[in-house]
DSSP file (Angstrom, degrees, kcal/mol; ACC not computed):
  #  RESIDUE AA STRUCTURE BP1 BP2  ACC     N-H-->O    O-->H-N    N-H-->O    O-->H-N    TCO  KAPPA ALPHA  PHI   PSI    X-CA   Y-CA   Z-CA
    1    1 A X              0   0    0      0, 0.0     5,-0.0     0, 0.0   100,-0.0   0.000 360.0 360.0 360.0 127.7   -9.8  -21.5  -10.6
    2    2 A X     >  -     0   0    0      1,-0.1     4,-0.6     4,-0.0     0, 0.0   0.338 360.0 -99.5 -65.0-155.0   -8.2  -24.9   -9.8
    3    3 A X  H  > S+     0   0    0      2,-0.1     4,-1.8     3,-0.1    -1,-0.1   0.581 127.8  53.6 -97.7 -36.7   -5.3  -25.6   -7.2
    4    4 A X  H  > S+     0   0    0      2,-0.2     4,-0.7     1,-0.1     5,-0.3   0.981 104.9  56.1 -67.7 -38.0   -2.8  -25.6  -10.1
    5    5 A X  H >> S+     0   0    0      2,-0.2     4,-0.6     3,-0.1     3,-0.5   0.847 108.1  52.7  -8.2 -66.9   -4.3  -22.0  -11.1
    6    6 A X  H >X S+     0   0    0     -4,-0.6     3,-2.2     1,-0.2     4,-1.4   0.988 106.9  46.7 -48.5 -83.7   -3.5  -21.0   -7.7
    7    7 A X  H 3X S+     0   0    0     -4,-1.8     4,-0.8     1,-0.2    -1,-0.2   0.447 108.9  47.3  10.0 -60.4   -0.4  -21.9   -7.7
    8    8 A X  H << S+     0   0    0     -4,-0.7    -1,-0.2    -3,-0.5    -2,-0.2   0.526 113.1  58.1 -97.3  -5.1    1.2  -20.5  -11.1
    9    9 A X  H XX S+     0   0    0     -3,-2.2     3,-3.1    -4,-0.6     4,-2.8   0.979 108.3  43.0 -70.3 -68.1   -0.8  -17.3   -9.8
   10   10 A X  H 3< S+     0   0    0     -4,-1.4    -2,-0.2     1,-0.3    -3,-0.1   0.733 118.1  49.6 -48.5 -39.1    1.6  -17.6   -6.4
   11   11 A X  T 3< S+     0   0    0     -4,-0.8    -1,-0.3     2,-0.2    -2,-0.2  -0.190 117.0  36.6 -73.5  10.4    4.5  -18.2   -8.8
   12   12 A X  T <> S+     0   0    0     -3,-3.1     4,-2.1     3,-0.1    -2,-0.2   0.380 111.4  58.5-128.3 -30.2    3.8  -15.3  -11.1
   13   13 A X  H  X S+     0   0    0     -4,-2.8     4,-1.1     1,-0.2    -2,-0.2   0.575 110.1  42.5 -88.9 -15.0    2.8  -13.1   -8.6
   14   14 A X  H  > S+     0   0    0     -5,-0.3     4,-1.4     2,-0.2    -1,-0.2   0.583 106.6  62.5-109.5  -3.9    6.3  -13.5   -6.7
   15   15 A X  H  > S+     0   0    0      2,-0.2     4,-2.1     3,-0.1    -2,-0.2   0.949 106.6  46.1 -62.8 -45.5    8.2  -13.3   -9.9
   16   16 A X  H  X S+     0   0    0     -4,-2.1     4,-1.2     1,-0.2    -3,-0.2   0.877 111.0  50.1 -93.2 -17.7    6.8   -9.9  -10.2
   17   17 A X  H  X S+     0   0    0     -4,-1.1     4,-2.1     2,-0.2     5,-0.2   0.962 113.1  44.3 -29.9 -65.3    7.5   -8.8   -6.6
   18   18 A X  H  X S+     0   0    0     -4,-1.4     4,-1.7     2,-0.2     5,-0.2   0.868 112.5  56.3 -63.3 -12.0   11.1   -9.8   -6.6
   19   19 A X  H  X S+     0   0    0     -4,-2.1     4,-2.1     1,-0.3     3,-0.3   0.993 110.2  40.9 -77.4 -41.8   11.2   -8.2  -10.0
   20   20 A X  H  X S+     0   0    0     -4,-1.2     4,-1.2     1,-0.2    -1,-0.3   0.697 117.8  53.7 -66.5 -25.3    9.8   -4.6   -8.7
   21   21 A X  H  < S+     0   0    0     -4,-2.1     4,-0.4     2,-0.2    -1,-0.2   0.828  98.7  56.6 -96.2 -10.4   12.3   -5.3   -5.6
   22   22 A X  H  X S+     0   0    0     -4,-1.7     4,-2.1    -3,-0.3     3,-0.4   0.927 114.1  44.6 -39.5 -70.3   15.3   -5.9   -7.8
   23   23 A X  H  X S+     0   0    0     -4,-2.1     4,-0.8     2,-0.2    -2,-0.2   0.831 112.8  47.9 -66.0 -41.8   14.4   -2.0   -9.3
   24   24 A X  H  X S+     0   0    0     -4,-1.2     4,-1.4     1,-0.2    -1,-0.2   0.569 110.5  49.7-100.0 -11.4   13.8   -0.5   -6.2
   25   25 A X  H  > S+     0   0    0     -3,-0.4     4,-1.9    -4,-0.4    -2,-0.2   0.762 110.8  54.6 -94.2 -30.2   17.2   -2.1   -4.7
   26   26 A X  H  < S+     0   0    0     -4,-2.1     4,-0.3     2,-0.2    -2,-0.2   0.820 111.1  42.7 -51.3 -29.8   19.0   -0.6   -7.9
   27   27 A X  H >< S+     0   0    0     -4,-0.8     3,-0.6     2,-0.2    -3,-0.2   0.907 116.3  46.2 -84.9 -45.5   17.6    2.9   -7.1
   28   28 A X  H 3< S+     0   0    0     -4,-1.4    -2,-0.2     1,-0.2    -3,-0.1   0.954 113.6  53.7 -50.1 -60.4   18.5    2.5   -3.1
   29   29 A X  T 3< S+     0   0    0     -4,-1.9    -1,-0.2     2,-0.1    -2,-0.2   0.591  91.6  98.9 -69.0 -26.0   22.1    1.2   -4.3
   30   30 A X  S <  S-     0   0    0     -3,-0.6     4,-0.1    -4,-0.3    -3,-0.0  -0.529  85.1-110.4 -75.7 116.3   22.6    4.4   -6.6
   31   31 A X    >>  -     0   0    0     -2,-0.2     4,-3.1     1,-0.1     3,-2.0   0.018  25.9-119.4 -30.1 146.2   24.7    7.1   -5.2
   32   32 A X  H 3> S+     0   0    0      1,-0.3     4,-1.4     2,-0.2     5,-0.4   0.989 114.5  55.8 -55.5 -47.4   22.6   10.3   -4.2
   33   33 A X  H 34 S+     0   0    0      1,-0.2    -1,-0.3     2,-0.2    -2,-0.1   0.098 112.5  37.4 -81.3  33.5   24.6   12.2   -6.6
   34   34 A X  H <4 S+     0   0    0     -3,-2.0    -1,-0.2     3,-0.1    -2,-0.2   0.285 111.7  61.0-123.0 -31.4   23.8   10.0   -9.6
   35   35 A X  H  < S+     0   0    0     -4,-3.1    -2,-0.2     1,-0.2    -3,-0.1   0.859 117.0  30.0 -42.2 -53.5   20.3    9.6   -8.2
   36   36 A X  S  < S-     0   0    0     -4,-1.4    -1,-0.2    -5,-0.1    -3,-0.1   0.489 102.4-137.7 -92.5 -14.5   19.8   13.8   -8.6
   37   37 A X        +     0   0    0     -5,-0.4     2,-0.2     1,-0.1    -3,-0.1   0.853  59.8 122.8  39.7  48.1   22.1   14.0  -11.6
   38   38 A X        -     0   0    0     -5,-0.1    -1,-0.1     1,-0.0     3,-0.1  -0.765  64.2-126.1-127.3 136.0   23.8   16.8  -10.7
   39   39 A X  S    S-     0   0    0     -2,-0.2     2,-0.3     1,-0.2    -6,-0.1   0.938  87.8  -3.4 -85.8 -17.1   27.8   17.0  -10.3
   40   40 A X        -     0   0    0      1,-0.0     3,-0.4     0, 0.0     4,-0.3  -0.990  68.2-129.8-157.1 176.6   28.1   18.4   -7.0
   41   41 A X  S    S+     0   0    0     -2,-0.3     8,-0.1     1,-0.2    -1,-0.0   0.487  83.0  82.8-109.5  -5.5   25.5   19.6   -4.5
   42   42 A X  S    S+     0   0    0      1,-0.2    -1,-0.2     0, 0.0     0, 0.0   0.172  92.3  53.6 -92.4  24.1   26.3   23.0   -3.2
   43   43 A X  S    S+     0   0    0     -3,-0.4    -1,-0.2     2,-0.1    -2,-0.1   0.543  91.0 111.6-109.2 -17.7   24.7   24.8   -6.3
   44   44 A X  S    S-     0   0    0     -4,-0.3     2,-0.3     2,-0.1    -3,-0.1   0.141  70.2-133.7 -50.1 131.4   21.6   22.5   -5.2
   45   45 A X     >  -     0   0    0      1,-0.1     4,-1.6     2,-0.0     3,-0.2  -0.661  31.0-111.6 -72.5 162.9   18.4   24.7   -3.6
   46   46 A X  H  > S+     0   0    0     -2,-0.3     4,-2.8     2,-0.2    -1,-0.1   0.796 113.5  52.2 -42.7 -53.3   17.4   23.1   -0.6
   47   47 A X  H  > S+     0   0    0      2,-0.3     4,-1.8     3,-0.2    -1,-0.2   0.733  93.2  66.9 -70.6 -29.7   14.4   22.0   -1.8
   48   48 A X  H >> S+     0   0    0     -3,-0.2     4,-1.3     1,-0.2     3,-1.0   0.992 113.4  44.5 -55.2 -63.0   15.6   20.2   -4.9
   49   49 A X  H 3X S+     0   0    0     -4,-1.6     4,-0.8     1,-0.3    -2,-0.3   0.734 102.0  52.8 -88.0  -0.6   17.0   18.2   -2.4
   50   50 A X  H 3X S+     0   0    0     -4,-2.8     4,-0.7     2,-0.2    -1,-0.3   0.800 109.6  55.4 -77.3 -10.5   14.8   17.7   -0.2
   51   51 A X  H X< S+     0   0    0     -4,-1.8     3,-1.4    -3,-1.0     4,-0.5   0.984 107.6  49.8 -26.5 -87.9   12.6   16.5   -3.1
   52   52 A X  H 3X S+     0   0    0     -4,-1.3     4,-0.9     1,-0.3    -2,-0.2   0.584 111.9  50.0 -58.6 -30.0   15.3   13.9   -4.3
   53   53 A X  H 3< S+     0   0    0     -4,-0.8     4,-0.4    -5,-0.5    -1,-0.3   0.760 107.7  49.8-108.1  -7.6   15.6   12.5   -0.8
   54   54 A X  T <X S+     0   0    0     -3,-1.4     4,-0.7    -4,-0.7    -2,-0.2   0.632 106.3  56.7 -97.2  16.4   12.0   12.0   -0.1
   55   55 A X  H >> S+     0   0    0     -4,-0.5     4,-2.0     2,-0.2     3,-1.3   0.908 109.6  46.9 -83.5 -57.8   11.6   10.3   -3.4
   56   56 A X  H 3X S+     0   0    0     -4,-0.9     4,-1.1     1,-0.3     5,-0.3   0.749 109.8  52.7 -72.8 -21.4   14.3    8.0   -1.9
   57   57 A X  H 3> S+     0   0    0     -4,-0.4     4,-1.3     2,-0.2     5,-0.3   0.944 111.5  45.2 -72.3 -43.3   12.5    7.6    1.5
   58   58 A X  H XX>S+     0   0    0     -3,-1.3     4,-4.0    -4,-0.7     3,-3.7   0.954 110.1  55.4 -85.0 -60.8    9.1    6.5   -0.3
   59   59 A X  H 3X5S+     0   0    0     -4,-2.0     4,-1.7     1,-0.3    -1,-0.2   0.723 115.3  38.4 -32.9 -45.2   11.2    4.0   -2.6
   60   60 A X  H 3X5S+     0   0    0     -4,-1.1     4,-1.4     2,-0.2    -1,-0.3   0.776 116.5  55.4 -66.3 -29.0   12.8    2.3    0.9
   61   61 A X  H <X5S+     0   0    0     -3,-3.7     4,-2.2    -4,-1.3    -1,-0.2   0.883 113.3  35.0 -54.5 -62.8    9.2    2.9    2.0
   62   62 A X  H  X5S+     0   0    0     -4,-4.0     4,-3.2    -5,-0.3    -2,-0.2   0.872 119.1  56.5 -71.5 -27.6    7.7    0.7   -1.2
   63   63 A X  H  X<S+     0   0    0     -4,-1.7     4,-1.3    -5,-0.5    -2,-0.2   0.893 104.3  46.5 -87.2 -41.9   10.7   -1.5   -0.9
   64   64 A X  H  X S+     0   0    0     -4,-1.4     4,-1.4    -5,-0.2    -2,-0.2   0.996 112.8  50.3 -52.7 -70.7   10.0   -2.3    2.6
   65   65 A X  H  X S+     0   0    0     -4,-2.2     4,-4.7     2,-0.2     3,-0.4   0.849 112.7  48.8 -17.5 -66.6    6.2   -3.0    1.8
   66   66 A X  H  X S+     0   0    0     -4,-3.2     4,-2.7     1,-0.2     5,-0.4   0.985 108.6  49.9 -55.5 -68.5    7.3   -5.4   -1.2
   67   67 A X  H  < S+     0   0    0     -4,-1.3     4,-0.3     1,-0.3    -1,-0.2   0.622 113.0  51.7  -4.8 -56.7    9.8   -7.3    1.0
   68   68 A X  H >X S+     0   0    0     -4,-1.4     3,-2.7    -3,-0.4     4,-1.8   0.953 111.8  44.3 -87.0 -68.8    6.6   -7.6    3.5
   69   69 A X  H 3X S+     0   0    0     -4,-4.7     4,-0.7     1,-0.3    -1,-0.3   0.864 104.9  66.4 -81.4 -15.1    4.4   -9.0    0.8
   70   70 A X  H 3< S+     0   0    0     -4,-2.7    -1,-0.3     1,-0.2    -2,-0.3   0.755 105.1  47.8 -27.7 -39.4    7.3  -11.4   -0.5
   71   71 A X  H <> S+     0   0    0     -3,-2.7     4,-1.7    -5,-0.4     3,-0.4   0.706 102.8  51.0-100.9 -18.2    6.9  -13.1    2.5
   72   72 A X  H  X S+     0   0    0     -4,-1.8     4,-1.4     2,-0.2    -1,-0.3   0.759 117.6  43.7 -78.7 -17.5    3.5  -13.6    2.8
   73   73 A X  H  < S+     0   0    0     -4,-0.7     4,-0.2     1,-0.2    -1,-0.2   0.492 111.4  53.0-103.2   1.6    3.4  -15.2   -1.2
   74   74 A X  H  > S+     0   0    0     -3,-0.4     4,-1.9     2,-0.2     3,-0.3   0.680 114.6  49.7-120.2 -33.9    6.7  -17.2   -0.2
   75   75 A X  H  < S+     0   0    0     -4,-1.7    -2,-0.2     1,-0.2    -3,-0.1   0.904 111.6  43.8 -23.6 -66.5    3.9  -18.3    3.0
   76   76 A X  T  X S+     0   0    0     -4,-1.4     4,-0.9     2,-0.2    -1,-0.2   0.346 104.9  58.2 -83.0  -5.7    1.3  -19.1    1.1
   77   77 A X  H >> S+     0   0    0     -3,-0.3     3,-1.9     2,-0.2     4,-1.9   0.952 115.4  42.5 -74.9 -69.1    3.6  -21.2   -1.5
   78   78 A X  H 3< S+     0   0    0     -4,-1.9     6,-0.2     1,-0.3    -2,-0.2   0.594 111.6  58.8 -62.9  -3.8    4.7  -23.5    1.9
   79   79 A X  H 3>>S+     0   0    0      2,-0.2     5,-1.4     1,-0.1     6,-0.8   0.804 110.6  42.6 -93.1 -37.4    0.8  -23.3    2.9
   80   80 A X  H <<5S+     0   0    0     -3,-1.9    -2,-0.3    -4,-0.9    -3,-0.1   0.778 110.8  49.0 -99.4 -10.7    0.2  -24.9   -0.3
   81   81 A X  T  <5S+     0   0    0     -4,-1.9    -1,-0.2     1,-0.1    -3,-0.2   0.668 112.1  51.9 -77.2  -7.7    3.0  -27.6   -0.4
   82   82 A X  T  45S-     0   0    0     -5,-0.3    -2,-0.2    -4,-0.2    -1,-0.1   0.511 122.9-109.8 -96.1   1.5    2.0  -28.7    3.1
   83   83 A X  T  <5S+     0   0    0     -4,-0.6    -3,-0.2    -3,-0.1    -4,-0.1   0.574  92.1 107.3  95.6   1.9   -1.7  -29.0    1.9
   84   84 A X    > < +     0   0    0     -5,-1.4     3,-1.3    -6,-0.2    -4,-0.3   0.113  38.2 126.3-103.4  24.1   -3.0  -26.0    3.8
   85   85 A X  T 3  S+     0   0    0     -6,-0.8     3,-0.1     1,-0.2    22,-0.1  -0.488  79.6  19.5 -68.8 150.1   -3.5  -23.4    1.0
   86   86 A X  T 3  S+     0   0    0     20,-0.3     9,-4.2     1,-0.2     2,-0.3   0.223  93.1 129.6  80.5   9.3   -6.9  -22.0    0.9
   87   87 A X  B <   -A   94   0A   0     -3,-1.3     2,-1.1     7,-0.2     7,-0.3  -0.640  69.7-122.5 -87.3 134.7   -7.2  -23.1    4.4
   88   88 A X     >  -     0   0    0      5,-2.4     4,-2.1    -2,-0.3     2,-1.1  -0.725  21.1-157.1 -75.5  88.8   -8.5  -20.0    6.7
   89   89 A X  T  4 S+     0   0    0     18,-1.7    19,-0.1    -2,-1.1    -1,-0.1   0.327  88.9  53.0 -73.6  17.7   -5.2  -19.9    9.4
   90   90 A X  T  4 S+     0   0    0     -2,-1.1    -1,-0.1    17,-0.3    18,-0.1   0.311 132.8   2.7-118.5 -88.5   -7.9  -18.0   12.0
   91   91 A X  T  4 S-     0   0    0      1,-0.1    -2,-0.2     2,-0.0     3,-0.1   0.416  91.1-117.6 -87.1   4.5  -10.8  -20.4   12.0
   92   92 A X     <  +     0   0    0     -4,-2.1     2,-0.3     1,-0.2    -3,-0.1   0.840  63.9 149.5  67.4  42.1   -9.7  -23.3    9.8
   93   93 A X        -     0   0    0     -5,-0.2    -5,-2.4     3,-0.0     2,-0.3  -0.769  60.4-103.8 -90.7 156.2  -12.7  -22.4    7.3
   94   94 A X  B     -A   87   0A   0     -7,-0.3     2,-0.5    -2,-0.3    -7,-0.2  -0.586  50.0-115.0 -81.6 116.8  -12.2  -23.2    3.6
   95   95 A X        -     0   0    0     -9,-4.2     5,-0.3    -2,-0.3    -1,-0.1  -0.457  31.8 -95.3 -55.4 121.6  -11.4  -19.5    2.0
   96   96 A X     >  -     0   0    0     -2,-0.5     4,-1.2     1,-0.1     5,-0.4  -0.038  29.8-138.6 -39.9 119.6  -13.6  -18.1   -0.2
   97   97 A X  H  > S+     0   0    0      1,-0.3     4,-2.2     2,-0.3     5,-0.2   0.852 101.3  49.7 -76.0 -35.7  -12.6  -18.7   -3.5
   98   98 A X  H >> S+     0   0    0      2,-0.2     4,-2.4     1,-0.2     3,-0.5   0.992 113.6  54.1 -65.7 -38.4  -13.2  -15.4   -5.3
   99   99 A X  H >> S+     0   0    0      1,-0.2     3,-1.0     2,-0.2     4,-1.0   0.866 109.9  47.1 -46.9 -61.4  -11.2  -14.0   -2.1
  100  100 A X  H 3< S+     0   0    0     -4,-1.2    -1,-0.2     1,-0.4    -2,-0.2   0.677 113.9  44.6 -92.8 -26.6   -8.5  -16.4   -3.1
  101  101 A X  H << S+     0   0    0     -4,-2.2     3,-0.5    -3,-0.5    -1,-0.4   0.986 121.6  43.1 -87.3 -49.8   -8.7  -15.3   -6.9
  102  102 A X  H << S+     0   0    0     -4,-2.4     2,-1.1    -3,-1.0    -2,-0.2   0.971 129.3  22.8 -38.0 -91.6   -8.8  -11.7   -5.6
  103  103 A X  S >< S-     0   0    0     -4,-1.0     3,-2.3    -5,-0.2    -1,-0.2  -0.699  75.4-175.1 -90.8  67.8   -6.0  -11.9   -2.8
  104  104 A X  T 3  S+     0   0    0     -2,-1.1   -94,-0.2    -3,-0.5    -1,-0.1   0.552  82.6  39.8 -47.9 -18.6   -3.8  -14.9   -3.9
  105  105 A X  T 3  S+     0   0    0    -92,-0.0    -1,-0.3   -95,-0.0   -29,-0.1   0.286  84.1 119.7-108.7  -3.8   -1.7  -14.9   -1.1
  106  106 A X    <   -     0   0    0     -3,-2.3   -20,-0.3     1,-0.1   -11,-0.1  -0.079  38.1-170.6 -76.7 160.6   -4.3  -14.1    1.7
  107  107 A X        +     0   0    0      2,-0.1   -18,-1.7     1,-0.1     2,-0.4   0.199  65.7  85.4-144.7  -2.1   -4.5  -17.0    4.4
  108  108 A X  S    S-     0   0    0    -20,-0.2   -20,-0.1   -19,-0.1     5,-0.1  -0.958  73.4-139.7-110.4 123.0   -7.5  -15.4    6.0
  109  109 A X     >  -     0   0    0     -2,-0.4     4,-1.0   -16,-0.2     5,-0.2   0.004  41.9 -97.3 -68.0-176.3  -11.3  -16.0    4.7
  110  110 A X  H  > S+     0   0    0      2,-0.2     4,-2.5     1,-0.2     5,-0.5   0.906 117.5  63.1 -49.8 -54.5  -13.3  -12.9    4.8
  111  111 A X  H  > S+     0   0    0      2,-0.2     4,-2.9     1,-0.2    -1,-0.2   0.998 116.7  34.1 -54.2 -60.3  -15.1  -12.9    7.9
  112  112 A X  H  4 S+     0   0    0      1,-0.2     4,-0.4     2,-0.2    -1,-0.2   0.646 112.8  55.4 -83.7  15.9  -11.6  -12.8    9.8
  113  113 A X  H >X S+     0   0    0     -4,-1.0     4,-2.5    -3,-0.3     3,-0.7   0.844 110.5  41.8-116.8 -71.3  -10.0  -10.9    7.6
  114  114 A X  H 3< S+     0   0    0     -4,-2.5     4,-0.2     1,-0.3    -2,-0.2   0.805 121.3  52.9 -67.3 -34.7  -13.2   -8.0    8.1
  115  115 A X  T 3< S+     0   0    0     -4,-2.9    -2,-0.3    -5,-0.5    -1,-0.3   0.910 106.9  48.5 -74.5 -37.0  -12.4   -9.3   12.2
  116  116 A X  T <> S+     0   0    0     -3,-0.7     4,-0.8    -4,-0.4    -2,-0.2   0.536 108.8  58.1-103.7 -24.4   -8.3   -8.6   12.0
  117  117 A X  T  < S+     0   0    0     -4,-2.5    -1,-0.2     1,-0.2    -2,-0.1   0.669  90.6  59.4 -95.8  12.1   -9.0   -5.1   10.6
  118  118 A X  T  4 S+     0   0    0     -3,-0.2    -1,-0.2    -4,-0.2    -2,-0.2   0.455 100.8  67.8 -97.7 -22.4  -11.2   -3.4   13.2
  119  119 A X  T  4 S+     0   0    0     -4,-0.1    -2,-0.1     2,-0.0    -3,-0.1   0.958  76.1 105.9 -73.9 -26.1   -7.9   -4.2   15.4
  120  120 A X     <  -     0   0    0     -4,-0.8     2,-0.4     1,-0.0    -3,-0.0  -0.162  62.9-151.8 -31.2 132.9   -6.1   -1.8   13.3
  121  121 A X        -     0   0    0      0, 0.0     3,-0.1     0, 0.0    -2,-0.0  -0.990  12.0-122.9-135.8 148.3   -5.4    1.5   15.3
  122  122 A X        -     0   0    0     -2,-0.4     2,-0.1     1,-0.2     5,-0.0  -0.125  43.2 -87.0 -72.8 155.2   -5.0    4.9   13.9
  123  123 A X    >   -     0   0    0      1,-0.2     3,-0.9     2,-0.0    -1,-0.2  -0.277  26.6-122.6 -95.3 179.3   -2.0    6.6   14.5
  124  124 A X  T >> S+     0   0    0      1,-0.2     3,-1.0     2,-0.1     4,-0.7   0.848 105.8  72.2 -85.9 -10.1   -1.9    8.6   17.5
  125  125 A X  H >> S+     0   0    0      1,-0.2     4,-2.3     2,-0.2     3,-0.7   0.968  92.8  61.3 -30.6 -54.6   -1.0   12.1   15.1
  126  126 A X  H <4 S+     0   0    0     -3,-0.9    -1,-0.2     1,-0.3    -2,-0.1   0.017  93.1  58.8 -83.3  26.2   -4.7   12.0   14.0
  127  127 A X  H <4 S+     0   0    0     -3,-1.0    -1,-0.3     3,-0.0    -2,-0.2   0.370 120.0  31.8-118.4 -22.7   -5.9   12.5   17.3
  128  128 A X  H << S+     0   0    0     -3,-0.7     2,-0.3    -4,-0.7    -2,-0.2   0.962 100.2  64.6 -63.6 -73.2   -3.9   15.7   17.2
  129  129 A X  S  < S-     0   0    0     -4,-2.3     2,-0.6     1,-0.1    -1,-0.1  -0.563  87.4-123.3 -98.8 127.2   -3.5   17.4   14.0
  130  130 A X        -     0   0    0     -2,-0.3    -1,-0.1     1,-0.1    -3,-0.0  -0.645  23.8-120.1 -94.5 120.3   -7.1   18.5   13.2
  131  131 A X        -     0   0    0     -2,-0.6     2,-0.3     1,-0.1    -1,-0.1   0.771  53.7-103.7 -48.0 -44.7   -7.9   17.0    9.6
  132  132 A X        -     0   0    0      1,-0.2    -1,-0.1     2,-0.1     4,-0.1  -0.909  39.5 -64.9 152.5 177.6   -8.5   20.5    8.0
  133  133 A X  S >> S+     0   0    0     -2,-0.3     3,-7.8     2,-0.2     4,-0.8   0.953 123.2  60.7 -36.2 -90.0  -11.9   22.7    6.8
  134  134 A X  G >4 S+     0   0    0      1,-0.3     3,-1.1     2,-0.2    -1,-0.1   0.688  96.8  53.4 -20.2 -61.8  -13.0   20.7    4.3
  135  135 A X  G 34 S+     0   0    0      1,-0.2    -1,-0.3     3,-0.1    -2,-0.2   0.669 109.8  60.5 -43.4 -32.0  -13.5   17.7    6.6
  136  136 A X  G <4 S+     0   0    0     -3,-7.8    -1,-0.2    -4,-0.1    -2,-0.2   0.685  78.5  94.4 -85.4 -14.1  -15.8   20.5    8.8
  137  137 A X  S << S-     0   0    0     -3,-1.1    16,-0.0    -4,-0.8    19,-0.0  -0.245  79.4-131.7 -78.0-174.9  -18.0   21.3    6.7
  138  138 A X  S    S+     0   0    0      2,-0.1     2,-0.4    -2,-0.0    -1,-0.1   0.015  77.1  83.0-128.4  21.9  -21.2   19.5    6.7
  139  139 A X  S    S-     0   0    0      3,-0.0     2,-0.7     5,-0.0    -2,-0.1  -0.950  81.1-113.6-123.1 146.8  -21.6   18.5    2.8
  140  140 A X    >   -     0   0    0     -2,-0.4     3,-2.6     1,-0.1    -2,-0.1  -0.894  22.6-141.0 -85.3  92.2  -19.9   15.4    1.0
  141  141 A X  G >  S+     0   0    0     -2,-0.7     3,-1.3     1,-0.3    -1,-0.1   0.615  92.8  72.1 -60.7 -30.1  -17.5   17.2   -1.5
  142  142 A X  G 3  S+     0   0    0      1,-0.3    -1,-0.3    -3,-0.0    -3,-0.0   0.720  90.1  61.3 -50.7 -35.2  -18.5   14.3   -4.3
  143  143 A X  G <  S+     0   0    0     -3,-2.6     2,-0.4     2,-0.0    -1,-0.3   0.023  96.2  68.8 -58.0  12.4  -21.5   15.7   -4.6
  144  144 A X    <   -     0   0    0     -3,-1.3     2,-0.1    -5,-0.0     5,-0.1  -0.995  69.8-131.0-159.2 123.0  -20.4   19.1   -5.8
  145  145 A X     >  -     0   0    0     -2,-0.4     4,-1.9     1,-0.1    -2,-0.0  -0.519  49.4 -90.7 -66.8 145.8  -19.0   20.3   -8.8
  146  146 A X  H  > S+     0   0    0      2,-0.2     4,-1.9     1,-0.2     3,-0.3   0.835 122.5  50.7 -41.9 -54.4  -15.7   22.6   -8.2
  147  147 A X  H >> S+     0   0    0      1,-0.2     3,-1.3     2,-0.2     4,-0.9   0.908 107.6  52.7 -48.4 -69.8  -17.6   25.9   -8.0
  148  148 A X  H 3> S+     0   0    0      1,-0.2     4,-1.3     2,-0.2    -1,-0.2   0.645 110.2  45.9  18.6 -73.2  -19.9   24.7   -5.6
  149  149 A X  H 3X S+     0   0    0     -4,-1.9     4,-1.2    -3,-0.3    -1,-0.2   0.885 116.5  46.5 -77.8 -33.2  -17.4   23.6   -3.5
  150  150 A X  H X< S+     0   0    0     -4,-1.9     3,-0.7    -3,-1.3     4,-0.3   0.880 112.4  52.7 -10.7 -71.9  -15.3   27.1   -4.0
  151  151 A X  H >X S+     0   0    0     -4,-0.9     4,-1.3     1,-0.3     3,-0.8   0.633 107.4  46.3 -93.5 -48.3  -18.0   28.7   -3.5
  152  152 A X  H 3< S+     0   0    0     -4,-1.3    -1,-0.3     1,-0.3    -2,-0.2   0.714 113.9  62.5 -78.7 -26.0  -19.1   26.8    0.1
  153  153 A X  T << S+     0   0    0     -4,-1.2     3,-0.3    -3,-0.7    -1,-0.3   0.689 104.1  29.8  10.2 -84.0  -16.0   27.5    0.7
  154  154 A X  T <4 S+     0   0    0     -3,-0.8     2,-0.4     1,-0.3    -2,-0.2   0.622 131.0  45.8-102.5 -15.1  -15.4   31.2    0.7
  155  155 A X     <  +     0   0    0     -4,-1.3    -1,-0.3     1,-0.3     3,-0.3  -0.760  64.7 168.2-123.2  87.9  -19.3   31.4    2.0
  156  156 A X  S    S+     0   0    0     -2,-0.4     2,-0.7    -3,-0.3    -1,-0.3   0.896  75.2  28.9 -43.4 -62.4  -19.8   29.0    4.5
  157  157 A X        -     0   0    0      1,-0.1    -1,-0.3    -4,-0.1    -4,-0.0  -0.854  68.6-178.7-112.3  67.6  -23.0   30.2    5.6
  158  158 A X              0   0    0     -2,-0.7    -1,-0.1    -3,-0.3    -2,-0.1   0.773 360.0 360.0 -79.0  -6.3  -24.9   31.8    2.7
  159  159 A X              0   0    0     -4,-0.1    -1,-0.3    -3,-0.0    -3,-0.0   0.703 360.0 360.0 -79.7 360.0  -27.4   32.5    4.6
């Protein structure tokens, strides 16, 4: 892929972000009660709506996200009119090109990119909330057809 490649890639690839944030600012903009399609809300069960308002939490959720990755392709557009596209903005190494075909917008090669995610920390919930059964047993669930896994299941310990 050339540098103009790149480019109409950065330039197609934010068309279709703002286009998905366009729809998801139509849906936010929608009264709730055109949102549920319902005329008034006191026949509503509880749950219907709390349904219909975490649908509208993930959309502000997704919406947030796009926004986020808008700005990183509207980054990498001014990294490539100043001549620094493809440029590694951690160690000023040349980015790998299949990353770059991969992750068009990415400003980081691999190596720091594989370095800036070990900084990630988990949130402090999951030190808490104990992940479940499943996770304790001692067997890789991929390996196992659904009875199997039933089966290890309701018998932990067949012996």
């Amino acid at each position: 892929m050339n540098q103009i490649d790149y480019y109409q890639a950065l330039l197609s690839r934010k068309a279709d972000i703002e286009d998905q944030i366009a729809r998801r600012r139509d849906i936010l903009q929608m009264p709730m009660s055109e949102y549920m399609d319902e005329l008034s809300f006191y026949d509503q069960h509880p749950g219907d709506v709390a349904t219909d308002t975490y649908e509208r939490e993930k959309e502000a959720g997704l919406l947030e996200m796009l926004e986020f990755e808008l700005e990183k392709v509207n980054d990498a557009l001014i990294n490539y009119q100043n001549g620094t596209y493809g440029t590694c903005e951690q160690c000023g190494q040349p980015i790998e090109p299949a990353r770059l075909q991969r992750v068009v917008n990415t400003t980081l090669c691999a190596h720091c990119a594989r370095e800036h995610s070990h900084t990630y920390t988990r949130p402090a919930e999951e030190g808490v909330i104990h992940p479940g059964r499943m996770y304790d047993t001692a067997f890789d669930i991929a390996g196992y057809d659904y009875d199997e896994y039933q089966n290890t299941l309701h018998n932990p310990d067949p012996d």
